[in-house]
LUMNUVO-373773 format. One record per residue: residue in three letters; x, y, z of N, C-alpha, C in turn. Coordinates in steps of 0.2 Angstrom, whole numbers, plus 2048, in hexadecimal, padded with zeros to 3 digits. Example, Ala and Ser with C-alpha at 12.3 -4.5 7.8 and 13.67 -1.06 7.14 Angstrom:
# LUMNUVO-373773
ALA8427E482783E7EA8278427F0827 SER8407F58238447FB824840800827 
This chain:
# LUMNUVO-373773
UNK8DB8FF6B78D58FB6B48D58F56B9 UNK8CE8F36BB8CD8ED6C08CC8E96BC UNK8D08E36BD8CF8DE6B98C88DA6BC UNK8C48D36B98C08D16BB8C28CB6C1 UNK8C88C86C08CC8C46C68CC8C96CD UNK8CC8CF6CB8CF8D56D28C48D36D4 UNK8C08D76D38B98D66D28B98D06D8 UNK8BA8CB6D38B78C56D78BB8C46DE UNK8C08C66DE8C68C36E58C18CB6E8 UNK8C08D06E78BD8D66EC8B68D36EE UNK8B08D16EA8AA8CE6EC8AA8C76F2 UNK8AE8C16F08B28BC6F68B38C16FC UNK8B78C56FC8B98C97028B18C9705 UNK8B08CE7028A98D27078A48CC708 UNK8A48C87068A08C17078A08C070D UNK8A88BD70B8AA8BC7148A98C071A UNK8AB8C671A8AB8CB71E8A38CA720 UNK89E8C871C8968C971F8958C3723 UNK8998BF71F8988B772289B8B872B UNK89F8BC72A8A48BC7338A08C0734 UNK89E8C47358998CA7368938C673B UNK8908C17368898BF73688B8B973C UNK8908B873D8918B17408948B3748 UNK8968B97488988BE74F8928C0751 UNK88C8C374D8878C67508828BF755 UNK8808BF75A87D8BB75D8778BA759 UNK8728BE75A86D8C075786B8BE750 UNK8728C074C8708BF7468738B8743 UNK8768B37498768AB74886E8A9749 UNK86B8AA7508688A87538618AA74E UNK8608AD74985C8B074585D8AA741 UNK8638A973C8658A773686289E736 UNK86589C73F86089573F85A895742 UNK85889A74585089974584E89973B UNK85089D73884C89C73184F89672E UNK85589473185788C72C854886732 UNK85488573785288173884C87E738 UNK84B87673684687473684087273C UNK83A87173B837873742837867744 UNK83786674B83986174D83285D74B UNK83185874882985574782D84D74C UNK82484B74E82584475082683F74B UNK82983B74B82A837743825832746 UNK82282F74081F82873F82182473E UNK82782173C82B81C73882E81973D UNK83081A74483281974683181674F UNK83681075083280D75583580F75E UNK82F81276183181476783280D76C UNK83680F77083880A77683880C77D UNK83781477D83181578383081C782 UNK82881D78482682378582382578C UNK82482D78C82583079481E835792 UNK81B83779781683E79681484179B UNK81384779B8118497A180F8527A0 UNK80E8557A480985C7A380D85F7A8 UNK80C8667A580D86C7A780986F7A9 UNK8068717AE8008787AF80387C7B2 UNK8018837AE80488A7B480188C7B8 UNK80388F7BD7FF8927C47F88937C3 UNK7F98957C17F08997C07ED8947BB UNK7ED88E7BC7EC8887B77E688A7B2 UNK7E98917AE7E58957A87EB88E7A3 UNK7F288B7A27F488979E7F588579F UNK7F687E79A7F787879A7FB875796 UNK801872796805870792806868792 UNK80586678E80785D78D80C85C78B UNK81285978D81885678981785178A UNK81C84D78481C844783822845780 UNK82784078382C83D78282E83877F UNK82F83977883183177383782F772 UNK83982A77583F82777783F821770 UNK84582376B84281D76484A818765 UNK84881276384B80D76485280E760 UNK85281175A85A81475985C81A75B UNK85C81B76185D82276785F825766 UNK85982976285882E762851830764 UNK84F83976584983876A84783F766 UNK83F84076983B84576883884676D UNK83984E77283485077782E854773 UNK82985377482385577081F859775 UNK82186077581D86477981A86A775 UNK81A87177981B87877681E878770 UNK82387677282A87876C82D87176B UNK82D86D76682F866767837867764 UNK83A86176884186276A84385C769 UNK84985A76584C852762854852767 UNK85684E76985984B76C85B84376B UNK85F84277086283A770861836778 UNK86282F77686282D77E86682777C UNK86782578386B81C78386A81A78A UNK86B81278B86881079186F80C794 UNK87180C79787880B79D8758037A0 UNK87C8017A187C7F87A58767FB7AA UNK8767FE7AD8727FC7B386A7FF7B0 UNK8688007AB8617FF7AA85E8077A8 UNK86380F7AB8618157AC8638177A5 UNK85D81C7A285D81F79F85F82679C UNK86582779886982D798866830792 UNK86383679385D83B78F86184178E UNK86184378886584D78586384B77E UNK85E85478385C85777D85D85D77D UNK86086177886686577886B86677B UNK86D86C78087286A78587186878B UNK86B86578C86986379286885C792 UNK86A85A79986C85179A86884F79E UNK86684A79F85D8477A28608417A5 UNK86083F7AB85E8367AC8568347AF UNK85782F7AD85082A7AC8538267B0 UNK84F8237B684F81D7B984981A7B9 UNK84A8127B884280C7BB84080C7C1 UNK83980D7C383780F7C98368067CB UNK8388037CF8347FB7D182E7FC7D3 UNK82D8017D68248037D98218037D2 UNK8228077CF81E8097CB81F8047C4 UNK8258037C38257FE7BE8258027B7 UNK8298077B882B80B7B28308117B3 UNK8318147AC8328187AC8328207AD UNK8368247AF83582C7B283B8307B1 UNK8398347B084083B7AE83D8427AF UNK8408457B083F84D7B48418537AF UNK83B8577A983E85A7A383E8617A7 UNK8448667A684486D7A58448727A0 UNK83D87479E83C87779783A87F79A UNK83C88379583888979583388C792 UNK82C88D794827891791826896790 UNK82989C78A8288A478D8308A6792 UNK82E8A77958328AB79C8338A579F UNK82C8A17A182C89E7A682F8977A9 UNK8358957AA83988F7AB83388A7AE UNK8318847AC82E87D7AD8328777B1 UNK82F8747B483186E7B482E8687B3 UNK82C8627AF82885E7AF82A8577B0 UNK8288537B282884E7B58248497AF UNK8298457AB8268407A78288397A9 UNK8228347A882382D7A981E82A7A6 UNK8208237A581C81E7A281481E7A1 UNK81281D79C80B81C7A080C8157A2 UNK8068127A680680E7AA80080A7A9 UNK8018037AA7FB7FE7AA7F97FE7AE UNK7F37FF7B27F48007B97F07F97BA UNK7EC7F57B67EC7EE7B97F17E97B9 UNK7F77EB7B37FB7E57B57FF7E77BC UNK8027EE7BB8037EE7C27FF7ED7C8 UNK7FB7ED7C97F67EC7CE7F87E27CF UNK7F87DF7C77F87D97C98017D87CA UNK8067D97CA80C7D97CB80C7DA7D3 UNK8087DE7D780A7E07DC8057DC7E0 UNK8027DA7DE7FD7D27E38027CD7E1 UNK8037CA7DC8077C77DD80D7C57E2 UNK8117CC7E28167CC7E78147CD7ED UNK80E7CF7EC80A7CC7F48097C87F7 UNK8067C47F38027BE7F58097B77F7 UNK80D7B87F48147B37F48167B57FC UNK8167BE7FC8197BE8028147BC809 UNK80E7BD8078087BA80C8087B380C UNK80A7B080A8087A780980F7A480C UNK8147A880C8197A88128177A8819 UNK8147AF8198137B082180D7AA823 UNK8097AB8208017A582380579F824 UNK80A79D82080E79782380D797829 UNK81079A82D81579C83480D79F839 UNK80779F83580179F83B80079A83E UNK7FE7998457FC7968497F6792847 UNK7F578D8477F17878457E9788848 UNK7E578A8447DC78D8427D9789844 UNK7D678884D7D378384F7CC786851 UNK7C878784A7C378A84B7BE78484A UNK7B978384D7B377F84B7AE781845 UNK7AD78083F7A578183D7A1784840 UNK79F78983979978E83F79B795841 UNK7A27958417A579C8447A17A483D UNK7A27A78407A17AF83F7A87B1839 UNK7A97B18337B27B38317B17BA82F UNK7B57BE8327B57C38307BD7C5828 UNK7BC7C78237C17C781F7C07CC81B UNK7C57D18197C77D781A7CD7DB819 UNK7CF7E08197D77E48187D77E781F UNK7DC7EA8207DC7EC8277D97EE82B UNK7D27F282A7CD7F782D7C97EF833 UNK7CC7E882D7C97E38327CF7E0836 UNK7D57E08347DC7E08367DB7E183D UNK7DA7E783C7DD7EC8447D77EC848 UNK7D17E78477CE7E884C7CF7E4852 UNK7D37E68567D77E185A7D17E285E UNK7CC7E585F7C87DF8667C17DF864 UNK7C37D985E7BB7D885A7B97D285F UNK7BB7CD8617BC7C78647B67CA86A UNK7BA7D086F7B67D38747B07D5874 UNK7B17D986E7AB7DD86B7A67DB869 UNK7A67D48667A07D086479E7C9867 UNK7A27CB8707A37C58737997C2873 UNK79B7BB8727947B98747947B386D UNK7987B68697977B38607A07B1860 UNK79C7AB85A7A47A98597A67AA852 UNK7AB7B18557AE7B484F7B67B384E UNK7B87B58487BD7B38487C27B5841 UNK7C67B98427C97BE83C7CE7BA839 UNK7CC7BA8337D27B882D7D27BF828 UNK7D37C482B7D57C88247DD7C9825 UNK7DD7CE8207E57CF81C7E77D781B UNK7EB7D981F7EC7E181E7EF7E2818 UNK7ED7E68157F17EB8107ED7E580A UNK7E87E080A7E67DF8047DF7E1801 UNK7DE7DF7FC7DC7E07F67D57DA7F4 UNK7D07DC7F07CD7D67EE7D07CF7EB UNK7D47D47E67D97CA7E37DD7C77E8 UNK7E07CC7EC7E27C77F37DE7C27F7 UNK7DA7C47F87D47C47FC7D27BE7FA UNK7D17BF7F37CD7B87EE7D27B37EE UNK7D87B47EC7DF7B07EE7DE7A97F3 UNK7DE7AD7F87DF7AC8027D87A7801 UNK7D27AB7FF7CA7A98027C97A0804 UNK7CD79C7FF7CD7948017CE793807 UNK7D57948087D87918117D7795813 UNK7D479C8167D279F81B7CC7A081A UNK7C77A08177C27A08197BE79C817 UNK7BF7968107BA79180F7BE78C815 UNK7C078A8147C378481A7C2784822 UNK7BC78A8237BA78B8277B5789829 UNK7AF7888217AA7898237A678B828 UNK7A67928267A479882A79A798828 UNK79779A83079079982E7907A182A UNK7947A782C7947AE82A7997AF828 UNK79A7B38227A17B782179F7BE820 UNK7A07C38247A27C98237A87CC81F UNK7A57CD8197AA7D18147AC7D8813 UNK7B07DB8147B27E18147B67E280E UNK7B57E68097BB7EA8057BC7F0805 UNK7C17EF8017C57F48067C97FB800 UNK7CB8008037CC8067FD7D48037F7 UNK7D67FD7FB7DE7FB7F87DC7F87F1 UNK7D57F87EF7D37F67E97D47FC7E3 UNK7D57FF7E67D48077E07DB80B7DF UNK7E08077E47E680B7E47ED8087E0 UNK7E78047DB7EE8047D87EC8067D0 UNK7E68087CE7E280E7C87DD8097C5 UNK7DB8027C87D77FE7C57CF8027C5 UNK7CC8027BF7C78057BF7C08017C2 UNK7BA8077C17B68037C67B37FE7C4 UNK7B17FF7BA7AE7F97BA7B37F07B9 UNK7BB7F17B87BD7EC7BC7BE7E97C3 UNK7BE7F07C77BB7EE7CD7B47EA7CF UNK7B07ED7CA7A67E97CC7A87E27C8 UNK7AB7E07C27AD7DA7C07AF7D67C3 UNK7B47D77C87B87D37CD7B67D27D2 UNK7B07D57D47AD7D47DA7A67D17D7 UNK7A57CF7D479F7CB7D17A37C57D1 UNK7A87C37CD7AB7BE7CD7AC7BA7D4 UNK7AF7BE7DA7B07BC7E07AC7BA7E2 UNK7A57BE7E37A17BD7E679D7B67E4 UNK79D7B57DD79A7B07DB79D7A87DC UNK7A47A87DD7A87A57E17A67A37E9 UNK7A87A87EB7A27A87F379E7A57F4 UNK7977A67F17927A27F179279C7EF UNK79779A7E97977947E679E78D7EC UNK7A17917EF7A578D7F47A278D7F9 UNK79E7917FD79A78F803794790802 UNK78F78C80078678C7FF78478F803 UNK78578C80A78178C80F784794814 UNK78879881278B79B8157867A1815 UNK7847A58197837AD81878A7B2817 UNK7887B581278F7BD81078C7C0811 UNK78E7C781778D7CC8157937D0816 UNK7927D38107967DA80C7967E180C UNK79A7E281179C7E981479C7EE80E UNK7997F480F79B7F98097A27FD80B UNK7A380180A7A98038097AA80780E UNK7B08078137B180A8187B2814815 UNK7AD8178197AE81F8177B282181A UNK7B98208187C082481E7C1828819 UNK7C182E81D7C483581A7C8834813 UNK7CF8318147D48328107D082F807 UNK7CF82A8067CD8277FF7C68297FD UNK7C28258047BB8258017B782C800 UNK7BA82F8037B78378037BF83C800 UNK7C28387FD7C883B7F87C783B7EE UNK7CC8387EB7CB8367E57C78317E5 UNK7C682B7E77C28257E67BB8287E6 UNK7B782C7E87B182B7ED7AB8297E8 UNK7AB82C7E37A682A7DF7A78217DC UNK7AD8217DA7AD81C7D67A98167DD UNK7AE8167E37AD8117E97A38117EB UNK79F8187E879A8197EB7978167E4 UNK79A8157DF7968127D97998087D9 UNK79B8087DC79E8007DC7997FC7E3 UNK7978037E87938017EF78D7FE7ED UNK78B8027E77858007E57837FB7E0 UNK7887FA7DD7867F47D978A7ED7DF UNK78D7ED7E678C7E97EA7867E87ED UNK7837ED7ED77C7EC7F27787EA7EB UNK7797EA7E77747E97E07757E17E1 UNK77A7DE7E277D7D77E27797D47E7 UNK77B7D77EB7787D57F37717D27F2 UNK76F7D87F07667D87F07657D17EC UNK7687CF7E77647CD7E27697C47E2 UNK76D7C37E776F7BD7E776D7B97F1 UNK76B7B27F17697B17F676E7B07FB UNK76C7B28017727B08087797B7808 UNK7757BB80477B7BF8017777CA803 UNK77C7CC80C7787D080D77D7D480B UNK77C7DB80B77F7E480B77E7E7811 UNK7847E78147847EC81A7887F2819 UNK7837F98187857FF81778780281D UNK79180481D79380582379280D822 UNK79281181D79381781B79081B821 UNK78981B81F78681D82278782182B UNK78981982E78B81B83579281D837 UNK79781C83179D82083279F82782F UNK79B82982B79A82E82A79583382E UNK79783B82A79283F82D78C840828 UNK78584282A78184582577F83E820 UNK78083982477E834820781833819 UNK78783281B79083281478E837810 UNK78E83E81178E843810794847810 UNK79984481479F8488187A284381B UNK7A984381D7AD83F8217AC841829 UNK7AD83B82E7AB83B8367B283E837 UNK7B78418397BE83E83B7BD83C842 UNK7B983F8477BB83A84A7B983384D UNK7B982F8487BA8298467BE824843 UNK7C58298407C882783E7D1829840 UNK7D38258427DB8248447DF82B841 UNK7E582C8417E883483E7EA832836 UNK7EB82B8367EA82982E7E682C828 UNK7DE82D82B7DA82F8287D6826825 UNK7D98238257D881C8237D4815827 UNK7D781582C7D68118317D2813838 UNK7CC80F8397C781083F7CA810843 UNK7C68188497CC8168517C5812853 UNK7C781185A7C380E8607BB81085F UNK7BA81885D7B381985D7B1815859 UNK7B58178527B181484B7B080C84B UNK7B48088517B28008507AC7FD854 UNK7AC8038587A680485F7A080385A UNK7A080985679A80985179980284C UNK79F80184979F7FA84679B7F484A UNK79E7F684E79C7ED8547957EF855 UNK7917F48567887F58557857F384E UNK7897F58477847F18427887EE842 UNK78D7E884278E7E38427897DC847 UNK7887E084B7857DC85077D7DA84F UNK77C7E184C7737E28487727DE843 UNK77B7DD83C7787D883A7787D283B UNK77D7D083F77B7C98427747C8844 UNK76F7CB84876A7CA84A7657CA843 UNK7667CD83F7647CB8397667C3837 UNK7667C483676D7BC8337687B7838 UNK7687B683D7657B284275E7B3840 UNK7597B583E7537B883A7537B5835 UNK75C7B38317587B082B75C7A9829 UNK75D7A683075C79F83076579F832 UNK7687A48357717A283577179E83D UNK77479983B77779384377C792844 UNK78079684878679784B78979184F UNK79079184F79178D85279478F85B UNK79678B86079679086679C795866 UNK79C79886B7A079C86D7A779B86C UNK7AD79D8697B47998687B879986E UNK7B679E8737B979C8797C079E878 UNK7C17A18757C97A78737CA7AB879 UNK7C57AD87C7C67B28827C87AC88A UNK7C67A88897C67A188E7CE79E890 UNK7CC7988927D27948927D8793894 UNK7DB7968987E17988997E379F894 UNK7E07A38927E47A688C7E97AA88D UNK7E97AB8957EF7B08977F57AA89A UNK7F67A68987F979F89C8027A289E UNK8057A589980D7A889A80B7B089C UNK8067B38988057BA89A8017BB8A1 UNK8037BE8A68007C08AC7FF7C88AB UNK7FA7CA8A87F87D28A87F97D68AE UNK7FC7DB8AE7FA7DE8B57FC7E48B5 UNK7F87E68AE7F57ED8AC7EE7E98A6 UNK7EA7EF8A67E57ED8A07E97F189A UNK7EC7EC8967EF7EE8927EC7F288B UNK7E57EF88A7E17EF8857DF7F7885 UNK7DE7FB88A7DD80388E7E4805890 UNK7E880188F7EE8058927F080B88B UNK7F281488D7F68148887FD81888B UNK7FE81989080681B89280A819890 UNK80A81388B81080E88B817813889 UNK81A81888681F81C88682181E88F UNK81D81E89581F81E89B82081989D UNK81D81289B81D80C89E82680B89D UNK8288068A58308058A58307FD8A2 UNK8347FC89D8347F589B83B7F189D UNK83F7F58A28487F38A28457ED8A5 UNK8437ED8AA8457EA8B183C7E08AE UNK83A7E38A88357DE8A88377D78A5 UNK8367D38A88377CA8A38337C889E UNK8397C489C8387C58928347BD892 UNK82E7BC88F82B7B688F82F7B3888 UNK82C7B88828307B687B8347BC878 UNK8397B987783C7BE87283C7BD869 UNK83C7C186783B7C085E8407C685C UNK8467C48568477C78528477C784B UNK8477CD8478477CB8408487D183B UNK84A7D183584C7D78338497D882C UNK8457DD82B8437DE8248477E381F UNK8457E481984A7E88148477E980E UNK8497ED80A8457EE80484C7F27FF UNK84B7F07F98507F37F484C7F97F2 UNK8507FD7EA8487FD7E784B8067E7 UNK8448097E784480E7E78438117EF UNK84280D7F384180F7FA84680A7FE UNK84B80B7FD8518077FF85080880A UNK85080380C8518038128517FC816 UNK8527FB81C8547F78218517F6828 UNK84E7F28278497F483084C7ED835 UNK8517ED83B8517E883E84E7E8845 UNK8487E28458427E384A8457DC850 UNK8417E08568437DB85C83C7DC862 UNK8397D88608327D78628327D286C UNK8337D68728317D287682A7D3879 UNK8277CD87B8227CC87D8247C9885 UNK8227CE88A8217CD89281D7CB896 UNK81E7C789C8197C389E8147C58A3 UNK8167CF8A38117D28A68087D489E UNK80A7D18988087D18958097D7890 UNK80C7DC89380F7E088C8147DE888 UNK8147E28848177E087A8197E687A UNK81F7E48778257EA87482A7E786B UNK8297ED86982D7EB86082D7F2861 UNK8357F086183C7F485F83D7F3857 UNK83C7FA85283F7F884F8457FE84C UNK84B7FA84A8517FD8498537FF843 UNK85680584085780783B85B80A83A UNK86680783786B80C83A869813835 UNK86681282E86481982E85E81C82C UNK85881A83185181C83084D81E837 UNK85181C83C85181D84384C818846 UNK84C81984C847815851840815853 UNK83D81185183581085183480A859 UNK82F80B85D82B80486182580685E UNK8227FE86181A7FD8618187F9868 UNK8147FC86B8127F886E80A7F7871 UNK80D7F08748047ED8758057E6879 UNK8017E18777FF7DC87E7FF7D887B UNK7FF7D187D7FE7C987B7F97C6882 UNK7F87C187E7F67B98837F77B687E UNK7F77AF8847FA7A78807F47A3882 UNK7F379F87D7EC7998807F079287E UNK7F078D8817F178787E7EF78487B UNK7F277F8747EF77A8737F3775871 UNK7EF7708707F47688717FB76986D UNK7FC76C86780176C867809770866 UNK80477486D80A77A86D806780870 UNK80678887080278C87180379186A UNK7FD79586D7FC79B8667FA7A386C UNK7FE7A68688007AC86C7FC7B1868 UNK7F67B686C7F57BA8677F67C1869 UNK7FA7C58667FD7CB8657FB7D1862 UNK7F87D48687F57DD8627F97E1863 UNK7FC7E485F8017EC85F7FB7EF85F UNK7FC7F58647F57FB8647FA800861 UNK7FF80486180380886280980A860 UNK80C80F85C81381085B81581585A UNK81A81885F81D81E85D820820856 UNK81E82785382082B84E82383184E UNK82583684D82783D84C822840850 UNK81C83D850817843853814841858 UNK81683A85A818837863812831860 UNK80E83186880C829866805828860 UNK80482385D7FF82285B7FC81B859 UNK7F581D85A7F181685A7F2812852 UNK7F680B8537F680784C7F57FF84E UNK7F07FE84F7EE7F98517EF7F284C UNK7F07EF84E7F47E78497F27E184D UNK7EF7DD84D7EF7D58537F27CF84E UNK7F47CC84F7F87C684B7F77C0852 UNK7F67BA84E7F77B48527FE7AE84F UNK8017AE8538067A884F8067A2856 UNK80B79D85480B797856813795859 UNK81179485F817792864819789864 UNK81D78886181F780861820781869 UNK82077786B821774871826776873 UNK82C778870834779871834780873 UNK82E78787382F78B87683079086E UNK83278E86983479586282C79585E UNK82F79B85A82879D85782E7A0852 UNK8297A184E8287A38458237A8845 UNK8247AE84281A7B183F81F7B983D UNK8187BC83681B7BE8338187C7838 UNK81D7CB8388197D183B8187D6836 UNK8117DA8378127DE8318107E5835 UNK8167E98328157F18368117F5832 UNK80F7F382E8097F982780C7F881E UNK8097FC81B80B7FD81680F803812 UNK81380380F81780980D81480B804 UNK8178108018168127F981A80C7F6 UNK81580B7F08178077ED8137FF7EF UNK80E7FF7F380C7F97F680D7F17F9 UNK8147F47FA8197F07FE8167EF807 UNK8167E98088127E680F81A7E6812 UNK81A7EC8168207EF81D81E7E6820 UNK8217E181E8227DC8248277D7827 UNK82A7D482C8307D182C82C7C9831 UNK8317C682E8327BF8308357BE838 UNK8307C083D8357BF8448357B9846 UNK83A7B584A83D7AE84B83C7B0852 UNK83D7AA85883E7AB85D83D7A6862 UNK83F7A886983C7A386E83D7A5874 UNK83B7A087983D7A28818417A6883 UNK8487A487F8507A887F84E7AB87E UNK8517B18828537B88848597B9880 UNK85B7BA8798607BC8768657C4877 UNK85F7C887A8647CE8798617D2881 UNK8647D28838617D788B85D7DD88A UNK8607E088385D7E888585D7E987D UNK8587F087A85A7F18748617F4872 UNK8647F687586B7F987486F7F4872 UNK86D7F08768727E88738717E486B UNK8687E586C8687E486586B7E8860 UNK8697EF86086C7F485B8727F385A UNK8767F385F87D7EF85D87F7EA85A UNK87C7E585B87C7DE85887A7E0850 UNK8757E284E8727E38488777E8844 UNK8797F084687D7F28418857F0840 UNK8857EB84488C7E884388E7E683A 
């Protein structure tokens, strides 16, 4: 006879045996926590400390997935996609972000460029293995105003070390981003008028507005020709605080020079922006500048669109524009220097009085440079022999950058008395770059002013036109200061270095400096 103690120790048994059963079969684990587990919700009670987002599209962009990453202040976290997934994070002395969710481990780092956060997620869809890229959203005015800032500190540097602006009242100012920069032979082009360039590469309206006192009111200029430029939209600021900020400018303008004529360039049509993402927005900002123009006095609209484009800015010209897609070559300034000139002759029609000619082409200009090639037409310069040529000025100087674009350029800038110009610059790991191009020097009482255009610099894909003119100031003693700017890189960082220098011939050859510098 089975007792009932016998019963219960038999039923224990087989419990267990189903319990080990069930916990060997895979299937039937993986079954038991799909129906116990809980499904993962966003919680509201709780306070995040950053959140990521970003999108999935499949090939056949028939499917679209959103993830958001919610990283919560007592580290814990929630991926909120397809299938939302809870995890943990923590953040390490140097600032980078340690993300797992399930058995997968994630780092997060701050981008200095961007001014946030990013993390790289691996999820599965179906079958289909993803990868999605999530980051901060972004203020794109404050960073916008962050990265003028660290602009303008590092420009208010360099304008230090400019040669001293002995321009008379009356003069022509042209002021602008580099499309007015690089037009290294505006001087030529409009010889007859006294013109005379104070723009700024690589800036921006707020820069521009910044700068507009000491370069441009302190001249009183009888014209200012104003250019803006596509670096206004690159860093996501919208159009209508773009037309706000340019009404404010503008209104500025007229109220610090009365008596001045403006006129306001529409928007250069280069391939890359204006006929890219911007185009609309840039074609909807064109006209409420020309709407400004009309209706405020002394204040004209010169629509370049039209003669740089094809089909009447229907389509982009390329050949008008450099291999950047950005910046005008020789054609495209050819054509500028015709409505530039037309509207000067307007201008004069409605009362503009000039002052004379500034005589920059004159006077001694070539006083230590003796030309004896036309450099301005030269482009052999990779054949040209520079061993055996005498060094008028030497300039070195080294730039750097931390960051997320970690790198080291050390530059050695001679300028030759046969008139050519050479920048060497050095890189023990990003390799060797020149630029070259020409100077003249003119005198004045106290000291001279050297002006210098790089037309040219070697790249991977051999030579190319990158035109730059810069003037600085040679003290009585023979040295000079000035800041040189080789372009702009991601992130909107001004590529420029501080070169020093003088009469002295410090290094004989580049090999000597390369030496000297990776020491």
């Amino acid at each position: 006879m089975i007792s009932k103690k016998m019963i219960t120790l038999l039923l224990c048994g087989l419990l267990t045996l189903s319990l080990i059963a069930s916990c060997t079969d895979p299937q039937a684990a993986n079954a038991a926590a799909v129906e116990t587990a809980a499904p993962v919700t966003v919680p509201s009670d709780k306070a995040e400390a950053y959140t990521m987002t970003g999108t999935w599209t499949s090939d056949d962009e028939q499917t679209v997935v959103p993830l958001t990453l919610h990283l919560y202040e007592d580290g814990t976290l929630v991926l909120e996609c397809h299938e939302n997934k809870a995890g943990s994070w923590e953040k390490d002395s140097e600032g980078k972000l340690h993300v797992t969710i399930g058995q997968d481990q994630y780092l997060s780092t701050y981008s200095d460029v961007k001014k946030s956060y990013s993390v790289r997620i691996e999820d599965k869809i179906g079958d289909e293995e993803i990868s999605v890229a999530l980051s901060e959203p972004q203020d794109a005015n404050k960073i916008a105003e962050e990265n003028n800032q660290a602009l303008i500190q590092f420009l208010e540097k360099g304008f230090a070390n400019e040669a001293p602006v002995d321009i008379p009242s009356g003069a022509v100012v042209f002021y602008g981003g580099s499309n007015f920069v690089k037009w290294a032979t505006l001087e030529k082009d409009l010889s007859g008028y006294p013109v005379v360039n104070r723009s700024i590469g690589g800036s921006n309206d707020p820069i521009r507005r910044h700068f507009f006192a000491e370069r441009v009111q302190a001249l009183a200029p009888a014209a200012v020709f104003y250019m803006s430029s596509s670096n206004d939209w690159t860093s996501g600021q919208n159009k209508d605080d773009i037309k706000a900020y340019k009404q404010e400018f503008f209104d500025e303008m007229a109220k610090a020079l009365p008596d001045t004529f403006f006129v306001i360039l529409s928007a250069t049509p280069n391939p890359l922006r204006y006929f890219g993402e911007y185009h609309d927005g840039m074609v909807e900002v064109d006209a409420f500048t020309e709407e400004y123009c009309r209706t405020h006095e002394r204040f004209f609209f010169l629509n370049v669109v039209p003669a740089l484009s094809l089909s009447g800015g229907a389509s982009p010209n390329p050949d008008l524009w450099q291999s950047d897609r950005l910046h005008l070559n020789s054609d495209g300034y050819a054509l500028l220097t015709d409505l530039v000139r037309e509207e000067l002759e307007k201008l004069k029609q409605e009362g503009l009085q000039l002052s004379e000619s500034l005589g920059i082409e004159e006077d001694g200009e070539q006083q230590k440079a003796v030309w004896v090639k036309d450099w301005e037409t030269f482009e052999h310069w990779t054949e040209e022999d520079f061993s055996g040529k005498e060094t008028a000025y030497q300039l070195i100087g080294t730039w750097s950058m931390e960051g997320d674009y970690p790198m080291t350029f050390h530059l050695l800038l001679n300028l030759y008395r046969d008139g050519s110009a050479v920048v060497y610059q050095h890189s023990p790991t990003r390799g060797d770059f020149h630029y070259f191009g020409y100077w003249t020097e003119r005198d004045l009482e106290q000291g001279h002013r050297i002006s210098l255009t790089m037309r040219f610099e070697t790249s991977d894909n051999g030579l190319i036109e990158h035109p730059y003119s810069y003037r600085f100031f040679v003290q009585p003693d023979g040295t000079c200061t000035f800041s040189y700017d080789f372009g702009i890189i991601p992130g909107s960082y001004l590529r420029a270095a501080d070169l020093t220098g003088s009469t002295a011939v410090l290094f004989a050859n580049e090999t000597e400096f390369a030496s000297a510098m990776d020491r």
